[in-house]
C-alpha positions in Angstrom: 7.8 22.4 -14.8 7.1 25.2 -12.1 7.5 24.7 -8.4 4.3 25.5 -7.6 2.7 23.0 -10.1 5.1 20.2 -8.3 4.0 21.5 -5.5 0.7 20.9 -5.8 1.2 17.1 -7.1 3.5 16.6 -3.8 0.6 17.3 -1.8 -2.0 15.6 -4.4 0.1 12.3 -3.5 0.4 13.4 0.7 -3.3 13.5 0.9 -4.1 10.2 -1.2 -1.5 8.4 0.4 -2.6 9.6 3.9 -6.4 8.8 2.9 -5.5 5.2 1.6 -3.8 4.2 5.2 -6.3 6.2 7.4 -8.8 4.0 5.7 -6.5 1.4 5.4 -4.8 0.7 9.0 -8.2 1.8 10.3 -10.5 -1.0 9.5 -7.4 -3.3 10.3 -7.2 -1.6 13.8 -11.3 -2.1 14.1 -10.8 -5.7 13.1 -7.8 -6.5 15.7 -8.2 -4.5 19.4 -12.1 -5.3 19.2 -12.3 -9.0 19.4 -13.6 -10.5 23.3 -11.0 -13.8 22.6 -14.1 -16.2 21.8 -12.6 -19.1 19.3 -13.2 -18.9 15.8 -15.0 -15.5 16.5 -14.6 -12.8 13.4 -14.4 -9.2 14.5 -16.0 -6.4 12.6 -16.4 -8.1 9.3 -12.3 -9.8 9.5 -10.6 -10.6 6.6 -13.3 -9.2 4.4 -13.6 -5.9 5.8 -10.0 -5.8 5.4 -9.8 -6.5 2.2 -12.7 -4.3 1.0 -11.4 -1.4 3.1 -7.9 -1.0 1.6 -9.5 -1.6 -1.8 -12.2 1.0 -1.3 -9.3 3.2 0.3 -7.3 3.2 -3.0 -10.0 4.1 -4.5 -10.2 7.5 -2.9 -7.1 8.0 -2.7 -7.2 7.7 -6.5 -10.0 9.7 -6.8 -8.4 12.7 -4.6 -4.9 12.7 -6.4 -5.9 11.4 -10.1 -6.2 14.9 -11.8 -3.7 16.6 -10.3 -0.3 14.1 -10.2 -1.6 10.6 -11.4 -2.4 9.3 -8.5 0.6 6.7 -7.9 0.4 6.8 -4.0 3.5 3.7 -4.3 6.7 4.1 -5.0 6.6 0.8 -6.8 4.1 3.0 -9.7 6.1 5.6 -9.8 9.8 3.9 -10.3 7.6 1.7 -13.0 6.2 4.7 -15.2 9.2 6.5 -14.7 10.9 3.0 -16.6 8.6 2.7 -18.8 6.0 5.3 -19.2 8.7 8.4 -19.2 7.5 10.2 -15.5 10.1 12.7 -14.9 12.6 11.4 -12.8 13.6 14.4 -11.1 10.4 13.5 -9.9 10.4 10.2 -8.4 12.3 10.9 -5.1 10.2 13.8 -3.9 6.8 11.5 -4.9 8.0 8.8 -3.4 9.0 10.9 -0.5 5.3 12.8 -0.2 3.6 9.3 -0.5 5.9 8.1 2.3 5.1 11.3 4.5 1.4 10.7 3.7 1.4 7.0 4.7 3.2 8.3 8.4 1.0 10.6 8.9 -2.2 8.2 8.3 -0.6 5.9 10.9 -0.2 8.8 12.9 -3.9 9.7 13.1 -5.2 5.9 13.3 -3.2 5.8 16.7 -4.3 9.0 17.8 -8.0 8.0 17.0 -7.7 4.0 18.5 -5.1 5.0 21.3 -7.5 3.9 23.8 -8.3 0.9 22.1 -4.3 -0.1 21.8 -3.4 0.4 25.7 -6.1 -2.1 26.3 -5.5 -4.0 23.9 -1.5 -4.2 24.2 -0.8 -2.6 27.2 3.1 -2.5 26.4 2.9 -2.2 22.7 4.1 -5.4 22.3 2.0 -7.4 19.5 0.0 -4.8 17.6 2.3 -3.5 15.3 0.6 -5.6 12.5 -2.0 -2.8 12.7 0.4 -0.4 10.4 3.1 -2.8 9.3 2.9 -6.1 7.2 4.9 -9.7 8.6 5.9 -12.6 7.4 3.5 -15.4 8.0 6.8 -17.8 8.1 9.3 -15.5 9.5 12.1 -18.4 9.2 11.6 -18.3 5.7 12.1 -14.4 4.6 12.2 -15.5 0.7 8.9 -16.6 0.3 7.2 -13.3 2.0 9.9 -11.6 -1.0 8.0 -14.1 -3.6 5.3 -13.1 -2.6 5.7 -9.0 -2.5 7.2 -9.7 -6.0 4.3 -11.2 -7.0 1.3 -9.0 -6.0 3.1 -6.0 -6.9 3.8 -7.4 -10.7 -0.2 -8.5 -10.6 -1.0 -4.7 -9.4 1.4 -3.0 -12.3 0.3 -5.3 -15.0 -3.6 -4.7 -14.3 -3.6 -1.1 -13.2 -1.7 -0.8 -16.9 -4.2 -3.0 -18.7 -6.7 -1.1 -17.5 -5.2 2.4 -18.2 -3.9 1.7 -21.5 -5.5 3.8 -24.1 -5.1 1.2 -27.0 -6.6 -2.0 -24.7 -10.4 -0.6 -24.4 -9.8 1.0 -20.8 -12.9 1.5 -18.7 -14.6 5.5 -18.4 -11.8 7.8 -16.8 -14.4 8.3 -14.2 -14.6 4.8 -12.8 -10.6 3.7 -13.1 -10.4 4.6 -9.9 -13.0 1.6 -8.7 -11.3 -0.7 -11.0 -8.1 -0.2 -9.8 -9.2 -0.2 -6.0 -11.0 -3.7 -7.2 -7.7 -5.3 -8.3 -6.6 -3.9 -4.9 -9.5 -6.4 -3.2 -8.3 -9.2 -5.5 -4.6 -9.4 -5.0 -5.4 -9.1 -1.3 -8.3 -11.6 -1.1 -5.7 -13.8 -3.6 -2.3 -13.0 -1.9 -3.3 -11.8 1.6 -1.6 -14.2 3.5 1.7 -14.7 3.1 3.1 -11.4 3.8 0.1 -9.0 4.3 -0.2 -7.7 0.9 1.7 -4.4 1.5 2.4 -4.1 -2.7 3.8 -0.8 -1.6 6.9 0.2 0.1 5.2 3.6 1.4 1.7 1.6 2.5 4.7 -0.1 4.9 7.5 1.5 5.7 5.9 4.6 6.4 3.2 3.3 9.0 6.1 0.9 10.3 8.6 4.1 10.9 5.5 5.2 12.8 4.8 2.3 14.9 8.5 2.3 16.0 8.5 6.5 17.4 5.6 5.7 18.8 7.1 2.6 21.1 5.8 -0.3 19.6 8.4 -3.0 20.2 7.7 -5.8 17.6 7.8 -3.2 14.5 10.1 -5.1 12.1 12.2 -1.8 11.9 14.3 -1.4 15.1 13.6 -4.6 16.6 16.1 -7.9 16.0 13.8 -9.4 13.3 14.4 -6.1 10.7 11.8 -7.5 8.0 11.2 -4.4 6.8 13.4 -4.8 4.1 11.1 -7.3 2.5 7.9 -5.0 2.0 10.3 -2.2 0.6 12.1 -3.5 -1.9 9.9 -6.7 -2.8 7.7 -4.2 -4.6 9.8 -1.9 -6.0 10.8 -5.2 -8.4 7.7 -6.6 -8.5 6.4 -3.1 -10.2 9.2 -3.3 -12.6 8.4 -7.2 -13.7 4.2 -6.6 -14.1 4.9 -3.0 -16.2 8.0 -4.5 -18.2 5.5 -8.0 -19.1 2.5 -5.9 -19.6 4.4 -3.9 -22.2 6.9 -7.0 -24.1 4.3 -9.3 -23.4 1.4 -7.9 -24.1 1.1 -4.3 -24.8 3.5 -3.9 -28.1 0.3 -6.1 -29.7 -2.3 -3.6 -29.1 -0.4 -1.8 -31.5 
């Protein structure tokens, strides 16, 4: 393969990782430095808008890159087709390296836009670094945040395959990328909770590397809880269970 045509699928996955988490930390950051402190009271749509955003914001992100490198935007897609679906993987370092770059930079700009909004919000930067980064919902109980990574991620690799797969009646190429920003909405309307859905180490590690040069104290990263471990590796084996069941499980019937 030539440089430049590597080159150009680098910066297909820079710009629909960075779309996804402009998108994506955006509506979270509408939904959280917004709110007047009345009880019960739902800012900017809540949970919903969340969920929709980040599913609509795969979408585009899918659209944007689809053509040109695949459109894996997660390091847990790429390590999975590289397994199973033969990706190059001379290639799976510098994707998983432009998607990571793509996801900082998104971060970057949703501060840059909200900043503002944050000082007044968190004056000291203390308690809004779940705008970019997911947390456990039980820190004392690290494991059950892993579980759950494990498990969303295997949902998203064994779906986004289904629905891919030439020989299981896949959807118009033209609308797989609203299915797959659909099971996006799903796993986080169905697995929201426990660990913030990240089902993508670059979605989280890349806004949280962010969050921590930019002075936010409770980031997971440099502070003394260092969960970021979870949301970036949780995945990464999450991926390889949904892809490895889809295909000895179901896919080798298709056939």
């Amino acid at each position: 393969m030539s440089s430049s045509r590597l080159t150009a699928e680098l910066i297909a996955e820079f710009f629909g990782t960075f779309v996804l988490l402009t998108i994506g930390t955006g509506v979270v950051a509408s939904v959280v430095l917004f709110g007047t402190g009345r009880p019960g009271e739902v800012i900017n749509g809540g949970t919903t808008n969340i969920n929709l955003a980040w599913g609509l914001a795969v979408m585009f992100g899918v659209f944007i890159a689809g053509k040109t490198s695949g459109a894996h935007l997660n390091p847990a897609v790429t390590l999975a087709l590289a397994i199973f679906r033969g990706f190059a993987w001379s290639k799976v370092v510098p994707y998983m390296l432009a998607q990571m770059t793509g996801a900082f930079a998104g971060a970057a700009v949703v501060f840059l836009n909200y900043r503002e909004a944050f000082y007044k919000f968190d004056p000291g930067l203390e308690k809004s670094a779940g705008i970019f980064a997911t947390f456990p919902a039980f820190p004392a109980a690290p494991m059950a945040g892993f579980l759950d990574q494990v498990v969303g991620t295997a949902l998203l690799l064994f779906l986004v395959l289904a629905i891919t797969d030439e020989d299981n009646a896949p959807p118009p190429a033209s609308l797989i990328p609203l299915f797959i920003g659909l099971i996006v909405v799903a796993i986080g309307m169905g697995f929201g909770s426990m660990h913030g859905y990240a089902i993508n180490p670059a979605r989280d590690f890349g806004p949280r590397l962010f969050a921590a040069m930019a002075g936010f104290r409770n980031n997971g990263l440099t502070d003394a809880t260092g969960i970021f471990w979870v949301p970036l590796i949780a995945p990464l084996l999450g991926g390889i269970i949904g892809a490895g069941v889809y295909d000895f499980g179901f896919r080798r019937f298709l056939r």
